[in-house]
BATIVO-783876 format. One record per residue (C-alpha): x, y, z. Coordinates in steps of 0.5 Angstrom, whole numbers, plus 500, padded with zeros to 3 digits. Layout:
BEGIN
XYZ ...
This chain:
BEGIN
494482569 496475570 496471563 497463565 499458560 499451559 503446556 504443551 503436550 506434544 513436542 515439535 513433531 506433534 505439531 505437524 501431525 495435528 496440523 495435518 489432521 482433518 478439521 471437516 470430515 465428510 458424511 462418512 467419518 465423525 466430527 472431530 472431538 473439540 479440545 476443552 477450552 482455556 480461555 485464561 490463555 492469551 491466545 483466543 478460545 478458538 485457538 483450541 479448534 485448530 487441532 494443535 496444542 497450546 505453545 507454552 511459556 517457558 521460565 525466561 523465554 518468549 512465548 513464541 508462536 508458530 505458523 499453525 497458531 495463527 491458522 497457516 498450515 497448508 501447501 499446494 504443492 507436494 511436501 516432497 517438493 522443497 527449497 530449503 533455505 533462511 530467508 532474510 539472513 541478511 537485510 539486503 537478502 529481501 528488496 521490496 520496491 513498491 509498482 504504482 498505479 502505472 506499473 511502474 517499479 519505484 527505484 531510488 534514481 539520484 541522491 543529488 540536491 534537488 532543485 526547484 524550478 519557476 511555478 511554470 509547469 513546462 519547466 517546474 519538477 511537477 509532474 502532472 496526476 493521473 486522477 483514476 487513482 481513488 480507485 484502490 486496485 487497478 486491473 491490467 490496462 485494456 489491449 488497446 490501452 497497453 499499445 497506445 502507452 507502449 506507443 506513446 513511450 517509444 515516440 518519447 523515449 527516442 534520442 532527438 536527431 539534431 539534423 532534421 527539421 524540427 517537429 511542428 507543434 502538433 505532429 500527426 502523431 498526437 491525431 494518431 494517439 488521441 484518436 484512441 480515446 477521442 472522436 475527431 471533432 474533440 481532436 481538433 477542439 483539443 489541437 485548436 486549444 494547444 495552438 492557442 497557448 497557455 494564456 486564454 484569449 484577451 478580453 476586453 478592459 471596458 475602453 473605447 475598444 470595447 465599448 457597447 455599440 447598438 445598431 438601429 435595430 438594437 442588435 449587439 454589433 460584431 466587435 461587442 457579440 465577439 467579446 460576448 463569446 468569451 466567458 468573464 469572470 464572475 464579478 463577485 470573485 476575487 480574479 475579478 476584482 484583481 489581486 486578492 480580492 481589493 479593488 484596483 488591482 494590478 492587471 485587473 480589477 475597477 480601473 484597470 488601465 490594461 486589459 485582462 485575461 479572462 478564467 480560462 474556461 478552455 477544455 475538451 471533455 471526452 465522451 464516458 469512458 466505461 473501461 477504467 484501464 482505457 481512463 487511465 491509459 488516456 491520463 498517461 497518453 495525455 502527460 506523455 504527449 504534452 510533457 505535463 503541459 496539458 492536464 487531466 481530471 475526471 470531469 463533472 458530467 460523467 454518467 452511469 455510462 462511464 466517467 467523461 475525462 477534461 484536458 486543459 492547460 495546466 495552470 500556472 502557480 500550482 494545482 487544483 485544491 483537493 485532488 484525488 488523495 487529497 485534503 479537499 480544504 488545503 489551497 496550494 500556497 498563494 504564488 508557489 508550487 503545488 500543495 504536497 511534495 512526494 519523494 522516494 523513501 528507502 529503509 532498512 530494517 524499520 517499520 513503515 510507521 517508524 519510519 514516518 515518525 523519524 522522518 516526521 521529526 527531521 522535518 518537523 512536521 507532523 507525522 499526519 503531514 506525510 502518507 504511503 501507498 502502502 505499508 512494506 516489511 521491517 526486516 529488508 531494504 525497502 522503496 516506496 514513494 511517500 507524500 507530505 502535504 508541504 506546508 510551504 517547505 521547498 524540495 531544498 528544505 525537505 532535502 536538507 532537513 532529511 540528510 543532514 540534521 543538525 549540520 552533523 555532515 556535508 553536502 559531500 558526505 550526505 552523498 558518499 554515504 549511507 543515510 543515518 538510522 536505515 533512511 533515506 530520501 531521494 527524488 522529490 517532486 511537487 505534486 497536486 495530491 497526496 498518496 493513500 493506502 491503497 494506491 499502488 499496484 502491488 510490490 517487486 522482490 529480489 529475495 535471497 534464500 542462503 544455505 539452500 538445500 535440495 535433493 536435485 535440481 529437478 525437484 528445485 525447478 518442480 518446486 519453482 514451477 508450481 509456484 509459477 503454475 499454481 501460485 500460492 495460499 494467500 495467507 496473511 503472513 505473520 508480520 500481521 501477528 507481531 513478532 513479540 510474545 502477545 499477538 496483535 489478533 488476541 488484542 483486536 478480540 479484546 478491543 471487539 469484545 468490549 474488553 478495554 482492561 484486557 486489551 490495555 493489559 495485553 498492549 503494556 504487558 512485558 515481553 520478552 527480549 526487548 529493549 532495556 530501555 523499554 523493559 525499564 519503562 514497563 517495570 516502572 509502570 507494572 511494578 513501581 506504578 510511577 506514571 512518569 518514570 514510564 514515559 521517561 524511558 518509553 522511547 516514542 517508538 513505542 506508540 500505543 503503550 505511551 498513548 495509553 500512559 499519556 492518557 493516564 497523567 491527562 487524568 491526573 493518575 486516574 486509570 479507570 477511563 481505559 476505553 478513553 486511554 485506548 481511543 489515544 491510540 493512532 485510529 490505524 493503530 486500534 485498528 490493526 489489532 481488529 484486522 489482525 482477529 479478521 486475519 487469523 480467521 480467514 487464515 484458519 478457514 482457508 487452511 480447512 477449505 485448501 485441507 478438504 477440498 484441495 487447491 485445483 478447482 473450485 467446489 460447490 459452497 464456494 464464494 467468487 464475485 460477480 463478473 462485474 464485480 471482479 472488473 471492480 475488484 473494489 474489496 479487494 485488501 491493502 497491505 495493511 488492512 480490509 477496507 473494513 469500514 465505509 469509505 466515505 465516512 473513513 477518509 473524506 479525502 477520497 473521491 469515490 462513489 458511494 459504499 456498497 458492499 462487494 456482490 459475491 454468489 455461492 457457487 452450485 454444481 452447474 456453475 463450477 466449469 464457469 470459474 477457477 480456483 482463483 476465483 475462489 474468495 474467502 470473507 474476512 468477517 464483518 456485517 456486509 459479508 456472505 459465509 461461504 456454503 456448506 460446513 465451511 460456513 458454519 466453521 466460521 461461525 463455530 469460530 466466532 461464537 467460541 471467541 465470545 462474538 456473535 456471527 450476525 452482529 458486528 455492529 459496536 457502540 463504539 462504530 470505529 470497531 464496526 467492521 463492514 468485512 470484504 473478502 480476499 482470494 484463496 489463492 495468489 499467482 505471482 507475476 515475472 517469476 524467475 529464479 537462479 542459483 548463486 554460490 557463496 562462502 561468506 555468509 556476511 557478503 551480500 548477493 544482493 545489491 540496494 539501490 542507495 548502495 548502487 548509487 554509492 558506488 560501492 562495491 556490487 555483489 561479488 559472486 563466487 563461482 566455487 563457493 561452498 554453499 548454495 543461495 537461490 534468487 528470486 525475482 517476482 512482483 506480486 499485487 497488493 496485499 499477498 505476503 511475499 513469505 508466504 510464497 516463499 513458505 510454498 518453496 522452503 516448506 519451513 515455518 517463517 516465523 522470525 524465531 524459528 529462521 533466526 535459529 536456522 540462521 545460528 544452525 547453518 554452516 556458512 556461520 563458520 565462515 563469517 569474516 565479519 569484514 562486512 557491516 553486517 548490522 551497522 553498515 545494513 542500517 539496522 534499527 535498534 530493536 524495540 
């Protein structure tokens, strides 16, 4: 396909005059005049809306894109007001650790062999669930809720005094804790099963001792109505006829010499609990009390009036089937441990997905098998917690597989050196479920900005603090767009359009700088047409291009199926592309709401949710995407309540003292979204219709490219904020240290007081889905397009006084570039 680009007219500093130019005007002033479209270009028609010109192809060069390309063009804060500095000059220059469903920050703790204990779970690795967790953002746990789980980990977390007595089995502590969250009559039912044991009281083997009895006036006598009150199991199941289902079965079963023990039916259900932070406050009371002895789960009997939670002994020889997460058609291997292991995972310098897929080839599994919480940067050191649905693999195996393939290291150097290709795993438990995007609480950041610049120390603390005040624009950052010379948006217009040709022309096109490689494998395809000269040299990294070719000799060289090729692709793939339109949108619209009517308060037209919809906050987005499709068709795994949209109201004078500018929500497109009002509704559609996309029909035939839309604030605060100022001279010394290197024990950070150049730390968590460039873009006031920091980067000064004595790209883990 042959793509034609136009010049731009302007230079560099033109960009910046347009992108500062008013798109709405009030009554007073005129409409705009619209630049004359292009639509050979491979930028999206409504790219000409955005008042800048087109970026151009220059002989031999990328065509590199912008911020203001993709729709980001705003700040809160005053222009004056800047940090200069190059972000991510060093992988280890921006940390990413991933904060669960708990709050908890996940770091790497031990790179040891792990060690499989007995299916006991009083001293197994597993660790009991929390089963709040299918609801994708969790709102900050209630008053209550913190000081109970504040109370529960200072009682837990005490060194034990040897000299005292020691502690009954149920401490007056565990009646304080419980007494939060149950009455007292459930307290004591809960206290009664805790003494009791683990094993349900005996039942009867239909002996002697158990024979029925009748007294003269037919009445079922004490011994026969005592074992009555204990349920049996159900005749027809397999406990019931002992071992797996044959008759006379050890311990059980017709025949049976000994007596059995019956289901253990035991439980205590609380009463609804409307308050998901109490719900999840009571699950982690609950584990920290009973160190993973008792479990619990969201009972049947809950109501509209809240969700009833069950404790009951954990059952030996592994979980329940499904869980939350989890496949609900996977049983937990008979006799052994739990359905899925989850572990830690640090990388550098790969992409999420890259990284599965190697992982996925080390323990020969299929990269379906293993599943985050959410997708994190390539460029950096990152952690996050991954699940693999084990398929009878052990800790030991996982372990092995994962550092040291094919026997090419020790067990020695497995744990004295850095893991190969930028990956590492660390931490393994067994675990019931399985993680799904979506169930984390957001993210934690060490991040180093080198050769900073700045007039004053005032203007860097005002800078600071109105990022600390004010927060951010929530922008979709331009990881969304794809760092290569055809963006991911302009491939999902193609895909909504209908386009299939287009968009499987854009996704084999050429691009520029890329692997040799991969740059053969194109010119095999685009020049010579020679299918499996292609494959051979696309590396399978490289997934949707091999999908789409792969399809291709599945029809014997025929290419006319191209819808068909691109349905090959990996579904969250495709549909990345389509999130990434909804993305630029939104981020063009915001620019104009933030450029008219500024960042402070909301204004009349503006979107906020419902009261009780913001304590839901269940369209809320994930790292990598809207929940643009119904949950329940979309993922069968999770247990949630049936779909509805988001209940969202546009704001009228008389309402606007009643909420703040962060509040204030924006619509990504879709069938089940409001526009916001006034003439920021009808520059969404403006938008759409110049695109080629009907505003009022998003329906598809093809219904995975329906897309329902949610919506996302304007606006993001983040949380534990704080800053400091570094001195270095050698740009190739770390000033940040990751947590495999830490438990390396090389050598940490070295600081130098007097060095010549300034560097600037930051440490901040910010939830799910916000961009931490995007906050970083508030404080430098520069473009973070990957280009443009890698030429600031060739620039600064500090590159004189490189040593080179630091393993700079090996020694960081680099990938090869795609």
């Amino acid at each position: 396909m042959s793509v034609i680009i136009h010049e731009r007219e302007q230079g560099e500093e033109d960009i910046e005059r347009y992108s500062k130019r008013p798109k709405i005007e009030d009554e007073r002033n005129e409409e705009p005049a619209i630049p004359k479209v292009n639509e050979e270009h491979i930028l999206p028609p409504s790219h000409s809306l955005l008042g800048i010109p087109l970026p151009v192809l220059k002989p031999g060069q990328a065509l590199n894109f912008r911020e203001p390309d993709v729709g980001i063009s705003e700040y809160i804060g005053r222009g004056e007001a800047k940090v200069e500095g190059i972000i991510k000059q060093r992988f280890t220059d921006f940390l990413v650790y991933e904060v669960d469903l708990d709050g908890n920050v996940i770091h790497l703790k031990s790179l040891a062999k792990p060690q499989s204990s007995a299916p006991d779970t009083s001293t197994s690795t597993v660790e009991p669930e929390v089963s709040e967790t299918q609801d994708v953002v969790m709102a900050d746990v209630s008053a209550s809720a913190k000081a109970s789980s504040s109370a529960m980990k200072e009682s837990t977390s005490r060194e034990p005094d040897l000299s005292k007595e020691p502690e009954e089995p149920w401490p007056e502590r565990f009646d304080e804790a419980l007494a939060i969250f149950l009455d007292l009559e459930r307290v004591q039912q809960l206290k009664k099963i805790y003494l009791e044991g683990r094993e349900p009281p005996r039942v009867s083997d239909a002996g002697w001792d158990g024979r029925k009895s009748v007294s003269k006036g037919g009445e079922v006598t004490s011994d026969e109505a005592k074992v009555a009150e204990v349920p049996t199991p159900d005749s027809s199941s397999p406990s019931a006829r002992g071992g797996h289902g044959k008759r006379g079965g050890r311990g059980g079963g017709h025949g049976g010499r000994s007596g059995g023990r019956a289901q253990d039916t035991r439980k205590v259900v609380s009463a609804p609990i409307a308050s998901k932070d109490t719900r999840t406050a009571f699950h982690k009371t609950v584990r920290e009390l009973f160190a993973g002895k008792l479990e619990t789960e969201t009972d049947a009997s809950s109501t509209d009036d809240g969700s009833c939670i069950a404790i009951k002994w954990v059952q030996r020889g592994g979980g329940n089937r499904g869980g939350r997460g989890g496949d609900s058609g996977v049983r937990a291997p008979r006799g052994t441990f739990p359905s899925y292991i989850h572990f830690t995972l640090q990388k550098t310098n790969r992409d999420t997905q890259d990284a599965l897929g190697h992982l996925s080839r080390l323990l020969h599994v299929s990269t379906k098998d293993l599943s985050v919480a959410g997708t994190k940067d390539k460029r950096g050191v990152t952690v996050q917690r991954v699940s693999l649905l084990r398929n009878k693999k052990t800790v030991e195996e996982v372990w092995k597989l994962s550092s040291n393939p094919g026997s090419r290291r020790t067990a020695d150097e497995i744990t004295s050196q850095r893991g190969e290709r930028g990956v590492r795993i660390a931490d393994f438990n067994y675990r019931k479920a399985g993680l799904e995007l979506g169930f984390l609480k957001g993210n934690a950041f060490v991040i180093t900005l080198r050769s900073v610049k700045v007039e004053s120390m005032e203007i860097l603390d005002e800078t600071m603090n109105v990022l600390k005040d004010k927060g951010f624009i929530n922008y979709y950052g331009m990881q969304r767009f794809g760092t290569a010379s055809v963006p991911t948006h302009s491939i999902g217009l193609a895909l909504l359009k209908s386009e299939w040709q287009k968009a499987a022309d854009f996704i084999l096109q050429k691009r520029h700088g890329e692997h040799p490689d991969v740059e053969a494998a194109r010119d095999a395809w685009l020049v010579d047409r020679d299918l499996d000269k292609a494959l051979n040299l696309f590396p399978r990294r490289v997934v949707a291009e091999r999908c789409i070719l792969e399809s291709f000799k599945k029809q014997k060289g025929d290419t006319r199926n191209v819808m068909g090729a691109l349905s090959t692709i990996p579904k969250n793939l495709r549909l990345m592309y389509i999130h990434a339109y909804q993305s630029y949108v939104w981020n063009a619209i915001v620019s104009e709401r933030i450029r008219v009517y500024g960042a402070d308060h909301p204004v009349v037209g503006d979107l906020v949710f419902e009261k009780e919809e913001e304590e839901k906050k269940t369209q809320e987005v994930t790292d990598e995407g809207s929940l643009t499709e119904d949950p329940a068709k979309s993922s069968p795994r999770r247990s949630r309540k049936p779909y509805s949209p988001a209940r969202v109201r546009t704001l009228v004078e008389a309402e606007l003292d009643k909420y703040t500018i962060f509040d204030v929500i924006m619509p990504l497109p879709g069938t089940d979204v409001a526009y916001p009002g006034g003439k920021l509704g009808e520059r969404y559609k403006e938008f759409l219709r110049l695109d080629g996309l009907d505003p009022d029909n998003w329906v598809r035939k093809q219904r995975e490219y329906t897309l329902s839309g949610s919506y996302r604030k304007i606006l993001h605060l983040p949380k534990d904020l704080s800053w400091t100022v570094l001195r270095y001279t050698d740009p190739d010394v770390p000033l940040a240290q990751a947590d495999e290197d830490k438990l390396l024990n090389f050598d940490p950070p070295a600081i130098v007081e007097e060095g010549k150049f300034m560097a600037l730390q930051i440490n901040l968590t910010l939830g799910t889905a916000a961009y931490a460039t995007m906050a970083l873009r508030e404080i430098t006031k520069t473009d973070t397009s990957s280009h443009v920091q890698s030429s600031m980067t060739l620039k600064a000064e500090d590159q004189q006084y490189r040593s080179g004595a630091a393993e700079d790209a090996v020694g960081d883990g680099e990938a090869p570039p795609r």
